[in-house]
C-alpha positions, 0 to 999 in steps of 0.5 A: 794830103795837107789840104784834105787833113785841114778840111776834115779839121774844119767839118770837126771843129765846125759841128756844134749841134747835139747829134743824137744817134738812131740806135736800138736799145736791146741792151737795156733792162739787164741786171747789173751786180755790184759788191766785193764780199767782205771777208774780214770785220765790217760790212758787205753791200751789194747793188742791183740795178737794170741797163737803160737806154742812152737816150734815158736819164742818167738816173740808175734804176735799182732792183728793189724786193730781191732775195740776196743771200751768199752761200759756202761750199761748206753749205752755209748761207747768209742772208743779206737784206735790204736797207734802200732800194737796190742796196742789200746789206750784212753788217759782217758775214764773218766769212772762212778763208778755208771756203769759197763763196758765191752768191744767189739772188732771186729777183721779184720776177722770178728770175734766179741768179747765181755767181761762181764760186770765188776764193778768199783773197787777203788783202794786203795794208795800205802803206801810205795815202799822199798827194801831189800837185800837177803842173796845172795846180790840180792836186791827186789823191794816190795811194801806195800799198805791196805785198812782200808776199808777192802774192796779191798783183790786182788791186781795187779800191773805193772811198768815201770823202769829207771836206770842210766848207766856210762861208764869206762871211761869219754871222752873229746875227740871225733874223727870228721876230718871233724870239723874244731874244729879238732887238725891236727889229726882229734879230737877235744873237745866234744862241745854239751849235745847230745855229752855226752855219759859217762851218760845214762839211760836205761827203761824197765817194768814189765814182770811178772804177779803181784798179791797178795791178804788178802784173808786169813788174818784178815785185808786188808795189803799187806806187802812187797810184791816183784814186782822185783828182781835184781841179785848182781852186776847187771848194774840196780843198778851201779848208781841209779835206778827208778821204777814207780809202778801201782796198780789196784784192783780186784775182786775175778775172775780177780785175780783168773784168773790172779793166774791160768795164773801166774801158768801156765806161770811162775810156769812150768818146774819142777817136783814139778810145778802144771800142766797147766790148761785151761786157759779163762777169761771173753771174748767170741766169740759172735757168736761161744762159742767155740772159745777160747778166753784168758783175763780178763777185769778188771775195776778200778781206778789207783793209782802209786808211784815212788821211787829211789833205790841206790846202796847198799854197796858193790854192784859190777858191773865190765866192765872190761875195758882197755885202749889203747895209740894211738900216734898222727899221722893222719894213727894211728888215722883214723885207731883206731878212725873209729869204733874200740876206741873213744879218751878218753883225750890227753896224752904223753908216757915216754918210748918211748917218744910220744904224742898221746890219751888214748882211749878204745873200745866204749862199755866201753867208749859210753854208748849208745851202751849199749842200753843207751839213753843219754837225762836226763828224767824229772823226775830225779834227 
């Protein structure tokens, strides 16, 4: 038995070429729904997108020129209209705890859909967002929350998160032959905020399903429940990091939905994972039950949170920068300074004696061209 255990170990570890299965894709051009109605202030957004293939890009196809409005049992309806390709938006729907909602969507097609009607779920504050370092420096993002009321148990959450980014090298200098500000070399003194490029920022937002539930315990708390990881060393913690956490409540079908749809999109791949399931919420083709349509639409209110993380100690993050010396001559300059370095200050050389600018490559001294922005959001420190 050992020695067929070592033999099967040696044919997994042995296989290193990409194997690309023979699988028919019927599963593809399915509409898929994603949004949580918003009950409370604020703004509600809802996706549409089609299945693909697995052998296809990972690029999402969106469902432009669809009809999206939400309707009450009251008879009301609200349209929600769309603000880019797939996104359809309503800045507030101003929504009644005493009505149950659904949504319509009517696609270019002509295929119609229509969700059940859902009730409003309150959601509950969040208490606190912290972090913790694991033991292999990693740090994650969790939050806590409870309802005293005991009547919540299925959670939800999303976020969007900023980080500050610095560049190597602070640059006082920027090449611009054209200024009349320019020494006889073509650079001058960075003048304007929008010439800054040491400090940026950079955002993103939540990519995975996140969920957590009380079902099991004996009180509605949700401790420590992790809603990001960032590997040691990671440029999102080199200065200072911000996240804005969204929670929704569920009902019991909404999370089950959203529990099925975590296994089968992010618990894949090994032999230990459960193996995928069919996967539909509470949207249907009016006219053909068949047709399979992916989402669940949830109702609730919306509570958020903002908090900072700063750099833990001893967190690393290394560019590995050098720089360079470019002599004050006006060939020297033009070559260097088109593209290829940005002067970082003046500078003169002992051995051989000259003048001239130290400088380095743009990725360690712009940090907008590390997909940094260089405007300070409102809200940060």
């Amino acid at each position: 038995m050992k020695l067929r255990y070592y033999l099967w170990l040696i044919v997994l570890l042995s296989c290193k070429d990409r194997y690309y299965p023979d699988i028919a894709s019927t599963g593809t051009g399915y509409l898929v729904v994603e949004g949580v109605l918003n009950a409370g202030e604020g703004p509600t957004t809802i996706t549409l997108s089609r299945t693909m293939p697995l052998n296809k890009s990972s690029q999402p196809v969106y469902e432009s020129g669809a009809t999206v409005s939400v309707e009450g049992s009251d008879n009301s309806t609200k349209a929600l209209i769309m603000t880019s390709p797939g996104v359809y938006y309503n800045d507030e729907l101003g929504l009644s705890p005493d009505v149950q909602y659904r949504v319509r969507i009517q696609t270019t097609d002509g295929k119609e859909y229509l969700s059940d009607f859902v009730k409003v779920k309150t959601t509950p504050p969040i208490d606190d967002i912290g972090w913790k370092q694991t033991n292999d420096g990693d740090v994650q993002v969790y939050v806590n929350t409870h309802d005293p009321a005991n009547n919540t148990i299925y959670y939800k959450w999303d976020f969007d998160e900023t980080w500050e980014i610095h560049s190597a090298y602070q640059s006082s200098l920027i090449y611009d032959p054209a200024s009349s500000e320019a020494d006889p070399y073509g650079v001058r003194p960075r003048i304007f905020p929008q010439e800054d490029v040491y400090r940026c920022w950079k955002y993103g937002h939540s990519t995975n399903i996140l969920i957590a539930s009380s079902a099991k315990l004996t009180s509605d708390v949700i401790y420590q429940s992790t809603i990001k990881s960032i590997p040691a060393g990671d440029e999102q913690l080199s200065v200072l990091y911000s996240v804005l956490v969204r929670q929704y409540a569920l009902d019991k079908a909404a999370y089950e939905f959203y529990d099925l749809m975590k296994k089968n999109t992010e618990s894949l791949g090994t032999i230990f994972d459960p193996m995928p399931s069919e996967l539909r919420g509470n949207i249907h083709n009016t006219t053909n039950p068949n047709d399979i349509v992916i989402g669940f639409i949830a109702a609730s209110t919306v509570t958020q949170k903002r908090a900072f993380v700063t750099s833990p100690p001893g967190w690393r993050f290394n560019m590995y920068c050098n720089t360079i010396f470019i002599p004050e001559n006006r060939d020297s300059t033009a070559f260097y300074f088109k593209g290829a370095y940005i002067p970082i200050n003046n500078n003169s050389r002992e051995t051989p004696p000259a003048q001239g600018y130290d400088a380095s490559t743009p990725f360690c001294v712009d940090c907008t061209t590390r997909g940094g922005q260089n405007q300070k959001p409102s809200y940060w420190p």
